[in-house]
N, C-alpha and C positions, 0 to 999 in steps of 0.2 A: 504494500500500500504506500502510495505518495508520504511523502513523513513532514509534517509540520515545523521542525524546529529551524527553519529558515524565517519562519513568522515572528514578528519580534513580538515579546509578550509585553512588555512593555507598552504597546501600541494597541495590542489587541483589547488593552484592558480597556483603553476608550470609545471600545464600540459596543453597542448595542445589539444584540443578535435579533433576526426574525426569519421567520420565511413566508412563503407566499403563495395563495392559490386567487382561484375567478370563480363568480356564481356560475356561471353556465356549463364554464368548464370542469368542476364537480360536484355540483348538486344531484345532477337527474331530474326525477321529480317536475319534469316539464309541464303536466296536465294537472297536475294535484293541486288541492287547495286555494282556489281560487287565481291561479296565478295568468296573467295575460299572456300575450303575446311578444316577440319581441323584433327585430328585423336576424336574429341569429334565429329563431326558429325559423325565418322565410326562408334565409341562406340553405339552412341542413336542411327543410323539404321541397327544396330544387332539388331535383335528381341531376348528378353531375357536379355539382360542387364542391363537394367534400371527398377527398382524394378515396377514402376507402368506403364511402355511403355512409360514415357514424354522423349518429343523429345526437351526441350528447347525454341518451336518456339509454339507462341510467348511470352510467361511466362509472364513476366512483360512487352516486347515491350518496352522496354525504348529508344530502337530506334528513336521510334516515342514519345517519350512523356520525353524525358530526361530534359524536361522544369518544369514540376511537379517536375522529383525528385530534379530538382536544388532549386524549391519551399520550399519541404520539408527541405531540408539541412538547409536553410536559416532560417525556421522555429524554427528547434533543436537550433543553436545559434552556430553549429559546425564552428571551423578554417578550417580546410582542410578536402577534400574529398577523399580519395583514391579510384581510380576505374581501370580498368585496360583496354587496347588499344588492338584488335585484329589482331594478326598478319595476318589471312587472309583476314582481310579489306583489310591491308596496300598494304601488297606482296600476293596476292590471291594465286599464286602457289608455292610462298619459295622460287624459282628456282635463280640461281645467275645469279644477273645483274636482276632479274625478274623486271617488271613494274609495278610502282609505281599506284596504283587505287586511281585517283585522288576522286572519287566520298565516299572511304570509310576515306580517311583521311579529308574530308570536314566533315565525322559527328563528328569525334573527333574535329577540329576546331568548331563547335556549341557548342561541351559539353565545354568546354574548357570557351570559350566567355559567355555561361549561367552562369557556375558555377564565375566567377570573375565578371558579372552583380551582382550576387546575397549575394557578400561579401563571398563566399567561394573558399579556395584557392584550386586548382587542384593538383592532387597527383596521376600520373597516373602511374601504372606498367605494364612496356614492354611486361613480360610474364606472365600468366595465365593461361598456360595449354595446348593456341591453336596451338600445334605444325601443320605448313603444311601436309596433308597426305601426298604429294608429299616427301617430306623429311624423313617422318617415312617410305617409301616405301622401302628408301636407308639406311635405318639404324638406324633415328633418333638421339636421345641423346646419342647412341652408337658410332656414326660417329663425330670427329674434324669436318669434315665439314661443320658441322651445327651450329657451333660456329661463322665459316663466314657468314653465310646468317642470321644469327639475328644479328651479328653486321653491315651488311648492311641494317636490317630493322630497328636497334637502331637509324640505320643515318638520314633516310628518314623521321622517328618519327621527330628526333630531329628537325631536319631542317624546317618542318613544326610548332612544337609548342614552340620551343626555346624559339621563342621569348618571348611569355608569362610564359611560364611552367618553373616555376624554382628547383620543388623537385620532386622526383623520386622513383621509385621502381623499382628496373631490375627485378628480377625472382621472383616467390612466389613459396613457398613451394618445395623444389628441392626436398626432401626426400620423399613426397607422390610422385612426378614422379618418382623416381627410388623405392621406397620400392612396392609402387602400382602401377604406372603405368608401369612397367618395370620387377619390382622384384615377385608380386602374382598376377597379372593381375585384381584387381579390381577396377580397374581405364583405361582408355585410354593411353596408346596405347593397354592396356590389354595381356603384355606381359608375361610369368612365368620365368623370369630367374635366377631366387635366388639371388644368391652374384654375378652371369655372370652379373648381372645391374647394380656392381659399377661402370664400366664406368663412366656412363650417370652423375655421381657425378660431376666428375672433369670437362667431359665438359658441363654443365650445369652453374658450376663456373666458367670457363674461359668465357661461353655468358656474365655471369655476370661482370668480370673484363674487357671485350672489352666497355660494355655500358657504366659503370661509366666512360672510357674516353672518349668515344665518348658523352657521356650527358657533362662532365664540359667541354668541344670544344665548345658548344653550349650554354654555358652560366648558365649551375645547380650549383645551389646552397645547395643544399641538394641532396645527393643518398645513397642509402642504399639498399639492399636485405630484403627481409621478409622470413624469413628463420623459418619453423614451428616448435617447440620444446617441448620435454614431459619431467617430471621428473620422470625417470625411477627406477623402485621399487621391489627389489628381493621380492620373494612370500615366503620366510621364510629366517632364518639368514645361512641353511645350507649353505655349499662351494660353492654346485654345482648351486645352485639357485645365490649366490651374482657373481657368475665366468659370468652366461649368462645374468644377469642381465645387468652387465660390459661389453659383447660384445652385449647388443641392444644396448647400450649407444652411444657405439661408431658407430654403422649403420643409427642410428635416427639422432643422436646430435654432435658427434665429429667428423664426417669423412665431415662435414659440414663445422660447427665452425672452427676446429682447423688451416683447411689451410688457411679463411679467414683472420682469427684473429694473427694466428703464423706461416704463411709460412710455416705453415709442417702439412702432416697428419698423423692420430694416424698411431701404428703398425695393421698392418690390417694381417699379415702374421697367428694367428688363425683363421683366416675366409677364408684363402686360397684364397685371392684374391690381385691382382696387377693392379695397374691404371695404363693408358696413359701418364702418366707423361712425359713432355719433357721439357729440359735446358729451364730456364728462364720462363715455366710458372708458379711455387708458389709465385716467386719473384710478375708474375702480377697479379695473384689472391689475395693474400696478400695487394692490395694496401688498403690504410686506407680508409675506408668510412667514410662519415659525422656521420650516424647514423647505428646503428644495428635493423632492424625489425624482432619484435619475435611475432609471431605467438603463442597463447598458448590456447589448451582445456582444457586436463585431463593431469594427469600421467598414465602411463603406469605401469602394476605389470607383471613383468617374472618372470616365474618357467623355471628350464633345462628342456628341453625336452625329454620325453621317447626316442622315437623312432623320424623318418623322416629327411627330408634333411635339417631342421635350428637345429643348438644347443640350441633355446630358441622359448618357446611360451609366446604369451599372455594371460592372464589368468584375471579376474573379480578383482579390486582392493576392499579387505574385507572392509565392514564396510560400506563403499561409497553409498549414492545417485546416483544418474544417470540420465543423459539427454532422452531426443523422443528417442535415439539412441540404448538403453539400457544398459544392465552392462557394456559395454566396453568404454563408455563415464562416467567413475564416476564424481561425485562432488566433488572435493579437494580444494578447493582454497590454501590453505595454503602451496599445493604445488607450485604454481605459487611464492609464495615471497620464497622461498626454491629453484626455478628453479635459481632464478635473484638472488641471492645471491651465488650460487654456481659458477654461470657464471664469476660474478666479482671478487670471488675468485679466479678462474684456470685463468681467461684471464686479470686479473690485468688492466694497464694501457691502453693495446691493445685494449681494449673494448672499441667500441665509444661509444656516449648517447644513451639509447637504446630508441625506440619506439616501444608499445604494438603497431604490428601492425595489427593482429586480436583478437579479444575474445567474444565469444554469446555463445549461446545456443537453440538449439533446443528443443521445446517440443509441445506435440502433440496438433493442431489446427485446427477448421472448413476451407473449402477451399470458404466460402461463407458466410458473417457476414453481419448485418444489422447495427450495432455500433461500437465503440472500444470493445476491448476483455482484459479482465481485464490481463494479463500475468506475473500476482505476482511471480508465480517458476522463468520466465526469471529475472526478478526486482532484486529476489534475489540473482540471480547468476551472474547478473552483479555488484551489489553491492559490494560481497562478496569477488568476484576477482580484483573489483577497489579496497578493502579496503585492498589486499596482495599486489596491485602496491604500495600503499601509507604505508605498515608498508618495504615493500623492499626499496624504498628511504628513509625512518629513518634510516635504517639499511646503508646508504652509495651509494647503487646503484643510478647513475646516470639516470634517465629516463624520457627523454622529455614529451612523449605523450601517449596517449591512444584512442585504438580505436574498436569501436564495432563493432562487424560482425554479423547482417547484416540492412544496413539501411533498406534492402527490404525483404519481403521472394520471394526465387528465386529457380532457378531447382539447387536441391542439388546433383550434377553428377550421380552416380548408384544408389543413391536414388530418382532419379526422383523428383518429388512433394509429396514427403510422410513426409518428414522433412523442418519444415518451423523456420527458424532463425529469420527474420524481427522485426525489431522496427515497422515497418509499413506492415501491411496487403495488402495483392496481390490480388483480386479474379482474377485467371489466365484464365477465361472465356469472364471477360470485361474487364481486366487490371484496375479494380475501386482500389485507393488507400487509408486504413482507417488506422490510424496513433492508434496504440497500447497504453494501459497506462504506455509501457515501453519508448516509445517513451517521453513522456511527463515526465517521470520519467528521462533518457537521457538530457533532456530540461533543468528539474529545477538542477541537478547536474551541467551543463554547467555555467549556470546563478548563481548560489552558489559560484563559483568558481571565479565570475569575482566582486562578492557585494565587 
């Protein structure tokens, strides 16, 4: 097994540990209890979209078994749990003023009440993907109006877990919903609208700036965004390759960052694109967060583009290893401490503490095990990436926590069950749970941390 004592303990002792799963991706439980609809159920019953036909239902069922995985957490020795709350539990149909489903916000009241039985602190985020189909009918992340009906389901959250729930996550990954979910349609809503999807940017930011104050009305103490991030990399030093390399940057990473962190967003005028923008909303998107959640796989390598409607493609990062995913998930770690050090250079003092709020790795495994499954590749690639979190704070960057994705392996959206993340083994036939030697390696790192 990969061996830790390269880790400095010293450093370790200032993070925070958690890890990470998504409602959809394992709850199950898609038709029970009142629960709506959402644009990821439209996606998994398209036939043809979902690499192997998984419909989500019931993958891990954590629905019904969300007592295990508060077991397991407890086990790891994790601080807090991130997981995320469905919005069609809550508001089954989105609709304004919609009714509140008492019976889907009682399962998050159990998760909530396991996880703080079990000495783990809850860490739930608002959104996850499940937009109402009912709203995407109207427009989606395209429509201000959807801005209001997630901060009226930020309310009903709140007001149900306040009382216990003190940290938060509003949105995850806003840049896979509009680049994929909006912008090349590989994702849900499975829209193609190129740069027509910056939109969904800024109001996807303002759902965000509504929650952080509707979350501290109610008593949080921590909020932040997990906001997903690559360190983007021309595919040679020419002009035209470093020019689109500079305009993914800003589609992935600054059309994001910069209005949170500086009240303003980049020049977007070579991309031929204008936001929604109205008086006084940078001012509320801009508001300071507790923490910043980054998200972090790979980097990204762009070359300009020959021909077609983007100035830039993606192209195999040279030299790189690679996750289950293939060439376009390289290995880098080193970019990860390069990502966080770049960030606290441009965003200075604005930057609040960051927390790694995802990081795993995928690689290929049995969907049916008899024992743990030795998963030395994943071992090392979490190591490898905790060990650029921890040379990035030598380096000055301030960063709370870290957290692995995924405590579970779960339905990996268009990838169905063909990609399994997990510290902990699924068989998605019994929902049987076998705890990985990553898992255990995740353990003695925690416990390291605390000698």
């Amino acid at each position: 097994m990969p061996e830790t004592s390269s880790l400095d303990p010293a450093l370790l002792r200032t993070l925070r540990w958690s890890a990470a799963t998504s409602a959809f991706q394992i709850e199950g439980a898609r038709r029970l209890d009142g629960r709506g609809r959402s644009v990821w159920d439209d996606f998994v019953d398209t036939p043809g979209l979902v690499a192997d036909g998984g419909t989500a239902d019931p993958g891990p069922d954590s629905y019904h078994r969300s007592g295990e995985d508060a077991a397991l957490l407890a086990g790891l020795g994790v601080d807090r749990y991130r997981f995320s709350i469905s919005w069609v539990r809550v508001i089954p149909d989105g609709a304004a003023g919609g009714a509140v489903n008492a019976a889907g916000l009682a399962h998050y009241d159990r998760v909530v009440d396991e996880l703080l039985a079990a000495g783990v602190v809850p860490e739930p985020t608002l959104y996850h993907w499940d937009l109402p189909t009912g709203l995407e009918a109207e427009g989606g992340w395209l429509r201000r109006a959807t801005t209001e009906r997630f901060a009226e389901y930020a309310e009903a959250v709140a007001k149900a877990l306040g009382d216990r729930v003190r940290h938060w996550y509003t949105v995850n990954e806003p840049a896979s919903t509009t680049l994929q979910g909006y912008g090349n349609g590989e994702l849900a809503p499975g829209r193609t609208l190129l740069f027509d999807a910056l939109p969904t940017v800024h109001h996807q930011l303002l759902a965000h700036a509504h929650a952080v104050r509707i979350l501290r009305e109610h008593g949080a103490e921590q909020v932040g965004i997990a906001a997903n991030h690559t360190l983007v990399l021309p595919a040679s030093e020419a002009e035209e390759d470093v020019i689109a390399a500079g305009m993914y940057d800003i589609v992935h990473n600054r059309v994001f960052a910069d209005p949170l962190l500086l009240g303003r967003y980049p020049d977007l005028e070579g991309l031929g694109a204008e936001l929604p923008v109205l008086d006084g909303d940078l001012e509320l998107i801009s508001t300071p967060c507790d923490v910043y959640g980054v998200n972090y796989y790979n980097p990204t390598t762009i070359r300009a583009a020959a021909e077609g409607p983007l100035p830039f493609e993606l192209v195999p990062t040279p030299g790189a290893a690679h996750t289950g995913f293939g060439e376009m998930w390289p290995i880098r770690p080193d970019t990860l401490r390069d990502f966080l050090i770049d960030a606290k250079e441009r965003y200075g003092d604005a930057l609040p503490p960051i927390v790694i709020a995802e990081n795993g790795a995928s690689f290929p495994e049995p969907g049916h095990v008899d024992g743990p499954i030795d998963d030395e590749k994943r071992i090392g690639y979490l190591r490898d990436h905790l060990a650029a979190v921890l040379e990035a704070k030598r380096a000055g960057v301030r960063i709370d926590g870290y957290t692995v994705w995924s405590l579970l392996d779960n339905f990996e959206w268009a990838d169905g069950y063909t990609q399994r993340f997990g510290l902990v083994h699924v068989d998605m036939e019994t929902g049987e749970r076998t705890p990985k030697a990553s898992y255990g390696w995740y353990r003695d790192v925690i416990a390291r941390s605390r000698a």
